[in-house]
C-alpha positions as CSV (number, residue, x, y, z in Angstrom):
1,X,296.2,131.6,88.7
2,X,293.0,133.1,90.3
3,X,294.9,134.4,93.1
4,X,297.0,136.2,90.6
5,X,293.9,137.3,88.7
6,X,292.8,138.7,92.3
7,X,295.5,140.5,93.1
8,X,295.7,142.3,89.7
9,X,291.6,143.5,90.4
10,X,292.5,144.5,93.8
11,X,295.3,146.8,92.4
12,X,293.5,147.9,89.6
13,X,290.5,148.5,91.9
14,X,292.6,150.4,94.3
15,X,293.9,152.7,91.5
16,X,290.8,153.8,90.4
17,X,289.8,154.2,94.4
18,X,292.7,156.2,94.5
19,X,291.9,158.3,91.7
20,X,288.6,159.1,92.8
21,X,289.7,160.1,96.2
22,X,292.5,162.6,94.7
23,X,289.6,163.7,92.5
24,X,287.5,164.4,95.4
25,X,290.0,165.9,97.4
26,X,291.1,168.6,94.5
27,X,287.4,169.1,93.9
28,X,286.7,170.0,97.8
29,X,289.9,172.4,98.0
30,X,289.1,173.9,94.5
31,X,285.4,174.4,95.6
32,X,286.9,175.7,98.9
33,X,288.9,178.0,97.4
34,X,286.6,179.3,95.4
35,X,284.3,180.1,98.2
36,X,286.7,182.4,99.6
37,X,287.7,184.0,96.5
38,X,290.3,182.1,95.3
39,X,290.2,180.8,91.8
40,X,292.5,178.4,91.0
41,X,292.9,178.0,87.2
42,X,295.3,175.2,87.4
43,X,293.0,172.6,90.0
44,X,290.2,173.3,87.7
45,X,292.3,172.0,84.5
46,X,293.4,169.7,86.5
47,X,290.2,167.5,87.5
48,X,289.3,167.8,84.1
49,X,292.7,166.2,82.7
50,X,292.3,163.3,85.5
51,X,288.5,163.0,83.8
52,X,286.9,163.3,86.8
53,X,283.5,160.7,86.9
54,X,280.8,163.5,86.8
55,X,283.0,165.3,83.9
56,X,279.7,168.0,83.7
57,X,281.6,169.0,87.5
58,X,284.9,169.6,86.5
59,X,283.7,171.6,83.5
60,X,281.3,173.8,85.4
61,X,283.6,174.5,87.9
62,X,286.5,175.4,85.3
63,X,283.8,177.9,83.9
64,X,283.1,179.3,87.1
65,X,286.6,180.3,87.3
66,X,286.9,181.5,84.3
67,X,283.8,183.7,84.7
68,X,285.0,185.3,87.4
69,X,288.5,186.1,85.8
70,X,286.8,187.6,83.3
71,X,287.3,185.0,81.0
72,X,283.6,184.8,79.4
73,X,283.8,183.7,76.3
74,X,286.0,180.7,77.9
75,X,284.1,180.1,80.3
76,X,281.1,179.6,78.1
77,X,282.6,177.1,76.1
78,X,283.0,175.4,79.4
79,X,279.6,175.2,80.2
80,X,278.7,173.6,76.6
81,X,281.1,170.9,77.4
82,X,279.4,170.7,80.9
83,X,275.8,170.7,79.4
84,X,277.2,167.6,76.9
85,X,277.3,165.3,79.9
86,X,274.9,163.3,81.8
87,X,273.6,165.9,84.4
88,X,271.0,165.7,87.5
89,X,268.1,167.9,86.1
90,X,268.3,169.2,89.8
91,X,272.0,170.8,88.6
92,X,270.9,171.3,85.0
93,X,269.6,174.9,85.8
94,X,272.6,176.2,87.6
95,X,274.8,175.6,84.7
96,X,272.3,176.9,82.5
97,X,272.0,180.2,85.0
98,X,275.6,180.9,84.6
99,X,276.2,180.3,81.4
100,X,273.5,182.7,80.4
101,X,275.5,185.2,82.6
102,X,278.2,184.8,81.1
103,X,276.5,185.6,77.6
104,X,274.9,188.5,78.7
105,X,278.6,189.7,80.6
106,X,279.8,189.5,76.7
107,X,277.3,192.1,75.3
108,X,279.1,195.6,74.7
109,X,276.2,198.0,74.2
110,X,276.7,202.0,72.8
111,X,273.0,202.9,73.2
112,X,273.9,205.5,70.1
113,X,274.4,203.2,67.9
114,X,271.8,201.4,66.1
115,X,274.0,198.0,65.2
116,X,275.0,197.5,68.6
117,X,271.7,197.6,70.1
118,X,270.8,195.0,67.9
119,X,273.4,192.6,68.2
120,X,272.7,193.2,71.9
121,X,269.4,192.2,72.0
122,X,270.3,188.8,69.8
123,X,272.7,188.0,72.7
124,X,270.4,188.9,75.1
125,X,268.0,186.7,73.7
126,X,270.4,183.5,72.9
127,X,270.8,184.0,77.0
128,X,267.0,183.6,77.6
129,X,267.0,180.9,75.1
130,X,269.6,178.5,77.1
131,X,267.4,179.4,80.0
132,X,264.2,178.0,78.7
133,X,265.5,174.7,77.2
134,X,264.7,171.9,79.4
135,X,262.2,174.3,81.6
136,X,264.4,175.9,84.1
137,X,262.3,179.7,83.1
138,X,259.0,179.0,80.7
139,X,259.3,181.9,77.6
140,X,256.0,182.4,78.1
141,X,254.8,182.2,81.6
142,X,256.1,182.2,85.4
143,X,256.3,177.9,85.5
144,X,259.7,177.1,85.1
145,X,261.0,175.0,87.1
146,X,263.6,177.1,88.4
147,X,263.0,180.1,90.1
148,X,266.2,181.8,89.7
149,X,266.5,180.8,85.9
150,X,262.8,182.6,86.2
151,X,263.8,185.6,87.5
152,X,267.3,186.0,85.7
153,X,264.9,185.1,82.3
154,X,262.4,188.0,83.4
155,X,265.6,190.7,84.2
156,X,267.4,189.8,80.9
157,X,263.2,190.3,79.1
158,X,263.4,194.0,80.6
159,X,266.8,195.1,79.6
160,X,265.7,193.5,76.2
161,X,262.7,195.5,76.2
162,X,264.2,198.7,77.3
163,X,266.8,198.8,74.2
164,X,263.8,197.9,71.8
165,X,262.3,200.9,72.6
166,X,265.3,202.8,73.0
167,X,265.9,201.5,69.0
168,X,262.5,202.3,68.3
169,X,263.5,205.9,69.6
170,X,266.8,206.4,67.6
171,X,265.1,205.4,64.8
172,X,262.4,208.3,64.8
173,X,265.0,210.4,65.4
174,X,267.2,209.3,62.9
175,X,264.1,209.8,60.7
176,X,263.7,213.2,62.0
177,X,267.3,214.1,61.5
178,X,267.1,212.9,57.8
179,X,263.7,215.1,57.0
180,X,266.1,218.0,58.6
181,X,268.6,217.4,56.5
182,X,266.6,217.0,53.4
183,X,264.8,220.5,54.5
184,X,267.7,222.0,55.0
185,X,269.3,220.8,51.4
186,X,266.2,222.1,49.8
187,X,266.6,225.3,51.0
188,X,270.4,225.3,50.1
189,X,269.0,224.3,47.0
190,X,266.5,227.1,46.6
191,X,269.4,230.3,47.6
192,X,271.4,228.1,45.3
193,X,269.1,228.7,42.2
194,X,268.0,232.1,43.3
195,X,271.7,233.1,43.8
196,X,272.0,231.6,40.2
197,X,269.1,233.9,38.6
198,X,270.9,236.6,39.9
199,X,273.7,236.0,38.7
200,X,272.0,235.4,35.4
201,X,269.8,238.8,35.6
202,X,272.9,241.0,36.3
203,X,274.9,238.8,33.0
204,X,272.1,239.6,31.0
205,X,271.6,243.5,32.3
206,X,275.3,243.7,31.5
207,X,275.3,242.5,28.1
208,X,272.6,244.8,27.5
209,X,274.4,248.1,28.8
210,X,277.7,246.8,26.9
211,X,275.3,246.8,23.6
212,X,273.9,249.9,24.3
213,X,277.7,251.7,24.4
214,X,279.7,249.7,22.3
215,X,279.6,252.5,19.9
216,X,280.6,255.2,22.5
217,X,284.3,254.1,21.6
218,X,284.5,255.3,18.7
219,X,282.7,258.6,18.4
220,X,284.5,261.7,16.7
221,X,285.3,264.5,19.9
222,X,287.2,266.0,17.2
223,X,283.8,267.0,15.1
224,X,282.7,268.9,18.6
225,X,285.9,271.1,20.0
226,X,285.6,274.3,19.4
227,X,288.6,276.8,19.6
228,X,288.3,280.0,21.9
């Protein structure tokens, strides 16, 4: 009986050896890969289907790929799965890192346009704020723990800066346009009424001439011909 119960843990004990070795091996050539360019959509599913044992991997990775397909909005909801497992705070940042790129890749800006500025900036600052959770980049000074969550924290603070200012700007000239307009509507206004007087004034000076003749119409030529 016990050497039955053996051989049943050996076997199931090999399995899961298995397992993790074809794990690791599709996690070295999908790394591999990737490396040289290569992004393999279907490894990536792959190691996550087979529930690879640090899942945070298989899910980062996935994003990766999907990042640089192009895929960002994907690939971000790959890194919130990552971000749900247990992760090394060592690895923490790097997830963190891209999946701030890939919010900031999702931003589509018309500087003209005072919406999209906005809803840039909230992006912009949802990207800083997955950065500074858990201290990889400090919102307030230079100690987080990670330099290049720091310095991708303090790039993302510039543009954000930059199109605050450049709102501030289209605003004053939006303002400026408006007081233009407005001008420009009084004075339309102003012809407008003056244009109406005269039209009035030349009614009026009509009526008066049409008074002054009405009885030209029927006077008697009769009572002043003369015969030669």
């Amino acid at each position: 009986m016990k050497r039955k119960v053996l051989i049943v843990i050996y076997i199931i004990l090999i399995l899961i050896t298995l397992k993790l070795l074809f794990n690791v091996l599709i996690n070295s050539i999908l790394i591999n890969n990737y490396n040289k360019g290569k992004y393999s959509d279907s490894q990536a599913k792959a190691l996550i289907l087979l529930n690879f044992p640090e899942s945070y991997i298989a899910n980062y990775n996935y994003g990766n790929i999907l990042y640089q397909n192009g895929e960002y909005e994907k690939a971000i909801e790959e890194y919130q799965k990552s971000l749900k497992g247990f992760i090394p705070r060592n690895k923490e940042c790097n997830i963190r890192i891209n999946y701030a790129l890939a919010i900031c890749k999702t931003v589509s800006l018309n500087e003209k346009d005072q919406n999209s500025i906005k809803n840039a900036i909230e992006k912009y600052e949802s990207a800083i704020e997955i950065l500074t959770q858990k201290g990889c980049a400090n919102k307030n000074d230079d100690r987080g723990h990670n330099q290049k969550a720091e310095q991708l924290k303090k790039d993302i603070q510039k543009e954000i800066d930059r199109l605050k200012k450049l709102q501030e700007t289209n605003s004053n000239e939006n303002n400026n346009e408006e007081e233009k307009e407005d001008k420009t509507k009084e004075n339309i206004d102003n012809v407008e009424e003056k244009i109406q007087n005269i039209k009035e004034n030349a009614t009026q000076e009509q009526r008066e001439l049409e008074n002054k003749y009405k009885n030209y119409g029927n006077f008697d030529y009769n009572k002043t011909q003369k015969n030669w």
